[in-house]
N, C-alpha and C positions, 0 to 999 in steps of 0.2 A: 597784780599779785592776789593771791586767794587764799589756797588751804595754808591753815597754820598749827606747830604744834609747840608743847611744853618742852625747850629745852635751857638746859644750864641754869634755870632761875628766868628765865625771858621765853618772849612767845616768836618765833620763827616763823617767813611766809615763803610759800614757794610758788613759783609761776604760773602763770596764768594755763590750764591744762592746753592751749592750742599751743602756745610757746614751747612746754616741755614735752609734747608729743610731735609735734616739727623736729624736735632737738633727735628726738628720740628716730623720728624717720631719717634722719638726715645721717646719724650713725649706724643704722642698721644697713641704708646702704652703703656707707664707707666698709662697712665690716663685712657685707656679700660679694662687694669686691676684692677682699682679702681675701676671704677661702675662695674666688675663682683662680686668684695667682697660685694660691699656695695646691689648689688638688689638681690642676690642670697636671702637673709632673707626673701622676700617678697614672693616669690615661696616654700616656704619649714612652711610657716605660720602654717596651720592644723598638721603637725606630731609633730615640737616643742609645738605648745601648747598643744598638747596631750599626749607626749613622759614627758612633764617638768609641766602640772597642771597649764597651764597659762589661765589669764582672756582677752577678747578684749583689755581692758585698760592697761593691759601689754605688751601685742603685740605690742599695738600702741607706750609704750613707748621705747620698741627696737628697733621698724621701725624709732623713731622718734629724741624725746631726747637723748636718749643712743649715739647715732654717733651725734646725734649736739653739743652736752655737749660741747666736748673739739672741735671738727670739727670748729664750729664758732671761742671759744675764743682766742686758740693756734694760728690758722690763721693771729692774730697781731702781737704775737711776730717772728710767721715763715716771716711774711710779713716784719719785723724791718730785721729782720737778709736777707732777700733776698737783699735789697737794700745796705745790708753792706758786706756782707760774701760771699762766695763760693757758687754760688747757684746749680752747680752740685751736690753737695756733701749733701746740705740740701736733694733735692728729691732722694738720694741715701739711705739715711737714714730714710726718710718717707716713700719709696716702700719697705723697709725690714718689719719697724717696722705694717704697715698694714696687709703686706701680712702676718708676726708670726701668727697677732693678731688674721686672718679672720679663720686661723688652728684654732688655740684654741676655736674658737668660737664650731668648732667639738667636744669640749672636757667639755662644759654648764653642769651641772649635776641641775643647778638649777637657777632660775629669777637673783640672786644676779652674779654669775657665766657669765653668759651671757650678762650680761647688763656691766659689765666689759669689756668684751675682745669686746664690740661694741663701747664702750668708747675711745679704745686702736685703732682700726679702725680707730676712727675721728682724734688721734693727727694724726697718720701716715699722712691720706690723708689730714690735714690741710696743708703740708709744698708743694702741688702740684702746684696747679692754683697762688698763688701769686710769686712762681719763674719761671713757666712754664711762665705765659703773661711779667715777666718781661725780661726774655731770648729770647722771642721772640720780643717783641718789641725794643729790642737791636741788632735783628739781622733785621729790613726791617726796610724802611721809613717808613714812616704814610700812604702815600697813597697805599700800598702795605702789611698791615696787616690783609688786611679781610678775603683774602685766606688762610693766614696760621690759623689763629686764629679758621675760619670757623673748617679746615680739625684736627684741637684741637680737637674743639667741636664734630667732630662727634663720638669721644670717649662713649659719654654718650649713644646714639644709639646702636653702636656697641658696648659697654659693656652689655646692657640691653640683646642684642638681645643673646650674647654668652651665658650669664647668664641663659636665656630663656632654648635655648639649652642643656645647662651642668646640669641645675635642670629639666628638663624634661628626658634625658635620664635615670638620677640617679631615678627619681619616676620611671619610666616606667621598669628598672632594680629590684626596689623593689618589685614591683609585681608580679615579675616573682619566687617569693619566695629565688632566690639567697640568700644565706648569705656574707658577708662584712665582711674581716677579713683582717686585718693591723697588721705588724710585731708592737710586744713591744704594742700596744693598743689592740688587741685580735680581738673579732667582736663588730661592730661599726654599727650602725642603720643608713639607707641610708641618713637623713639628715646631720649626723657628716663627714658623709664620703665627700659629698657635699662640707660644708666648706673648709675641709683640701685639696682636688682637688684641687679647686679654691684659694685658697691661698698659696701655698705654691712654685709654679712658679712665681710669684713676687720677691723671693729670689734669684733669677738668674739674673734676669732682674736688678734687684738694683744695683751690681755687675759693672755694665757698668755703669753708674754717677758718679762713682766714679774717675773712669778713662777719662771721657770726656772733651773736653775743657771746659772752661768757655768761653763763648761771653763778646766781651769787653761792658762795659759798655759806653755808650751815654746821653753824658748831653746836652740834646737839647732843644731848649726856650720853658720857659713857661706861661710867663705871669703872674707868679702867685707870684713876691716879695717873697717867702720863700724860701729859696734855702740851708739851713741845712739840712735838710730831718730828722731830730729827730723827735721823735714820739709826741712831743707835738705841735709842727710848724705842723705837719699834722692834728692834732687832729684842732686848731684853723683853718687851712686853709678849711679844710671840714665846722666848723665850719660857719666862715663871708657866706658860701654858701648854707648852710642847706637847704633853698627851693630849690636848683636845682637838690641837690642829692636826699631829700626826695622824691623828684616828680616822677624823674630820675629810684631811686631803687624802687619805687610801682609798676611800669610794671617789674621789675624781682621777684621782689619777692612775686607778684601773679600770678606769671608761678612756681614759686617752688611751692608754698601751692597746686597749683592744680596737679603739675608733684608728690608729693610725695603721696598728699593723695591716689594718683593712685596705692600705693602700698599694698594696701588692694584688689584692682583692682582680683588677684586669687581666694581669699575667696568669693568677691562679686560673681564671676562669678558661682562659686561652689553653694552659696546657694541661688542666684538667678533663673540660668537656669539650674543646673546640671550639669558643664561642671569640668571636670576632672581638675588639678591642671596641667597635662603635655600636656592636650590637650591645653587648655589657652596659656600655654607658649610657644608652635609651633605655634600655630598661630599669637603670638604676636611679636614672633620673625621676623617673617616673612613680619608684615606690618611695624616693625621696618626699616626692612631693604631695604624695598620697600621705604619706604617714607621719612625718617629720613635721611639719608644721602646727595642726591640727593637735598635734602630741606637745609640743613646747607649749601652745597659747591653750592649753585647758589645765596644763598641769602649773603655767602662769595664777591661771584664772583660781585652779584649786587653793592653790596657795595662800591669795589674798582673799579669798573667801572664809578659808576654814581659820586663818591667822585671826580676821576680825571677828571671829563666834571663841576666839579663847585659845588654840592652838598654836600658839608661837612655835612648835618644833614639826609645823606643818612642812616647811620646806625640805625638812632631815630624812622625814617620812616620805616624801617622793623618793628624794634621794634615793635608797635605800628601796623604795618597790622595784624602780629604777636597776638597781645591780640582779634581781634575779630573774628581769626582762632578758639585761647585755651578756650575765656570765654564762651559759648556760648555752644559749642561741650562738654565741662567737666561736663555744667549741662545736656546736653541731654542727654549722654553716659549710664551711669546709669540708665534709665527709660526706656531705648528702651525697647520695648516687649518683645527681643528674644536676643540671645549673638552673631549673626551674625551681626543684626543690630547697636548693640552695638558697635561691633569692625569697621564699616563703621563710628562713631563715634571716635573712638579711631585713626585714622586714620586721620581724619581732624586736632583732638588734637593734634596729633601729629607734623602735621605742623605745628602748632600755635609755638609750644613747639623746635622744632627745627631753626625755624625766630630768635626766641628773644635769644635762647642759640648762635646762629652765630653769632650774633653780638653787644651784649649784653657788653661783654668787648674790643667790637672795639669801640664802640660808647662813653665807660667808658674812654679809655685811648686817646681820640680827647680831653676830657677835665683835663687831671690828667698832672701836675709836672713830669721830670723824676724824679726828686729823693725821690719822693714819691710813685712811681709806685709801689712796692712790697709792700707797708703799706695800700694803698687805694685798692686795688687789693684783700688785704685782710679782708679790712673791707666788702668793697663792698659781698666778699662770706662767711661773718661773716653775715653778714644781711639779704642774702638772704639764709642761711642754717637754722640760729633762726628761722625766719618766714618759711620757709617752711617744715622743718622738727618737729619743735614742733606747728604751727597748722597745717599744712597739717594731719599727722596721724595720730596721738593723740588725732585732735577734732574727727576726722571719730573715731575711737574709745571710743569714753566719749557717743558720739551721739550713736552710735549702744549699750553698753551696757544701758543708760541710758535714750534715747528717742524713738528709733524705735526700742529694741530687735535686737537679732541675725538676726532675719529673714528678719529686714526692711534694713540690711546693703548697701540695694542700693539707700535710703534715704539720709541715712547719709555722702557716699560717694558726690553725686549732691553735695550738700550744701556748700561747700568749695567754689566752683568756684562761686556760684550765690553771696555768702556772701563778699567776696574780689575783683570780677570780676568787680561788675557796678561803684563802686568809683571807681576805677582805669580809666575808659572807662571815668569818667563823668571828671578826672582830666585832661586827655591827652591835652588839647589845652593851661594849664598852664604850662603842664610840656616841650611842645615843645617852647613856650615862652621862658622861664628862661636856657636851652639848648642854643637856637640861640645866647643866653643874653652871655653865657659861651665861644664860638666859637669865637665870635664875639671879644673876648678880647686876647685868646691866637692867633690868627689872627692879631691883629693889633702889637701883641709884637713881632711875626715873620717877619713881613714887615720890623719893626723898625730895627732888628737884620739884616736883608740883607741890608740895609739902613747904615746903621753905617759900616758894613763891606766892601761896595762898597765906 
């Protein structure tokens, strides 16, 4: 044990930094293997709905609702039980129960089928991010979270980007007329084989959580007079606050609607310019990985930098350059002429999109309870998966069947970010208001507490 700081009246220590950065690697790859399960569907869209008779509006609700169903709900109970129970062991049994699930999804014979084992996807991955951030912020101070949290995040990048890769070879494999033949399932059409690829190395990986320590937990001041951590003392305490979280989660949760609607992003490309479903996904791998990461761990690094020279509302302030990276680029993206200039689009977006995922629950947990960390942690990506996964794909989907036709799909795409993007931009100067308003209080309860202890 090493760094320590002033909380509750008593001095707090957190792990030894190889410890809490092992911890810290060891989640970010459980979490790259999430978003390969979860974005793989989006690359493999034309053979499913061709292989299984599916309509746009069903697609959407696979890409959409199917993994938010339980993905949002479950998140509070996984969220109740991180703050009480074993939280190794929770994400040991959410990286089994995803990665079965994302197999099976190879094994869909029909819409009911599939929309199941995408169901089954969302509990898994509900039990991740609310014991992941509470395991980390158990393992550093506060002014030393943005790093790790950032190097969390860059999961979501780095799963897209593998994703890219793993459904680009498997299409490009297809065409080569190869046949796909698996012991005990026979031959298997290059989508199914895809799934089961990709999910069935999360089975190994889960293996270790099991086994791992637990980081001791840390009760450090909060300001916040509730200090049971029952789910209803949270429920009121989010409550008496409601303008600052609503304000707060509108800049996250119009980075989902526009980061998910994006996963029509193949098809558009396909029936807009022509462009092959594997070409799409090298190239997009690639500005993934050019841009996304490098963008999460400097706006990490800004964070904990500028935080420890005096700016505690450094993470808002990403946030927030963040929105006029994503809103802007999400409506263009879709209309450029050509798919080149598109993906120079996609690329900007991308920044947007990597600011606000860095620090998004650094800036969440400046203001949250500890003993409500794993419940708010879970609302928080209970809110932002609803909203982003049932409008993000779904409207792009209702839209293309039902306003622009198959062909106008790069209509339908735009409109997400133009429809959610300018409230958000026109709220920002209330929402850093009622933030400062939040800072300002668990700040003066930690003064109190070194105050009382000296």
């Amino acid at each position: 044990m090493t760094d320590s700081t002033v909380a509750a009246g008593k001095r707090v220590s957190y792990p030894a930094p190889a410890v809490a950065w092992t911890m810290v690697i060891l989640l970010t790859l459980a979490y790259i293997l999430s978003f390969v399960d979860r974005y793989i569907l989006s690359l493999l869209v034309e053979p499913i709905k061709a292989d299984l008779e599916l309509t746009d509006t069903q697609i959407g609700l696979l890409l959409g609702p199917a993994f938010a169903l339980f993905y949002a709900t479950m998140g509070l109970p996984f969220g109740w039980l991180a703050d009480k129970k074993r939280r190794t062991w929770i994400v040991g049994f959410g990286i089994a129960l995803w990665s079965l699930a994302t197999a099976l999804s190879g094994l869909a014979k029909n819409f009911a089928q599939m929309f199941m084992a995408r169901m089954s996807v969302g509990v898994g991955e509900a039990t991740m991010s609310p014991c992941a951030m509470s395991m980390i912020a158990d393992s550093f101070p506060k002014e030393e979270r943005g790093k790790p949290i950032a190097v969390y995040s860059t999961a979501m990048s780095l799963g897209a980007a593998l994703a890219s890769f793993v459904g680009a070879a498997i299409l490009t494999w297809a065409k080569s007329g190869a046949e796909i033949s698996l012991p005990l399932l026979g031959t298997v059409a290059p989508w199914q084989f895809a799934f089961i690829v990709v999910g069935l190395p999360g089975l190994l990986l889960s293996a270790v959580f099991f086994v791992m320590r637990e980081p001791v937990r840390q009760h450090v001041v909060t300001g916040a007079g509730d200090e049971s951590g029952s789910f209803g003392e949270m429920l009121r305490y989010v409550g008496r606050r409601w303008a600052t979280y609503l304000s707060f989660m509108s800049i996250i949760c119009v980075m989902t609607i526009i980061a998910y609607s994006h996963g029509w992003n193949p098809a558009m490309f396909s029936r807009t310019w022509g462009w092959t479903a594997e070409k799409y996904a090298v190239v997009n791998a690639f500005v993934l990985l050019a841009v996304a990461p490098l963008t999460i761990n400097v706006a990490g690094w800004m964070s904990d930098k500028m935080t420890a020279q005096g700016r505690p509302d450094t993470p808002l302030l990403i946030l927030m350059i963040g929105v006029f990276f994503l809103v802007p680029s999400g409506v263009a993206m879709p209309l450029m002429p050509s798919g080149e200039l598109a993906f120079v689009m996609i690329a900007i977006n991308t920044i947007g999109l990597a600011m606000i995922s860095a620090v998004g629950v650094t800036a969440l947990l400046n203001i949250v309870p500890s003993t409500m960390r794993g419940q708010i942690v879970a609302l928080y990506y209970m809110c932002m998966s609803i909203t982003g996964l049932v409008l993000g794909p779904t409207s792009v989907g209702l839209l293309s069947d039902y306003v622009f036709g198959a062909d106008g799909l790069r209509y339908a795409v735009a409109l997400p970010a133009l429809i959610f993007g300018i409230p958000v931009i026109l709220l920002m100067p209330t929402t850093r208001r009622l933030y400062l308003r939040e800072l300002a209080a668990f700040d003066a309860a930690e003064k109190a507490a070194e105050t009382s202890q000296a």
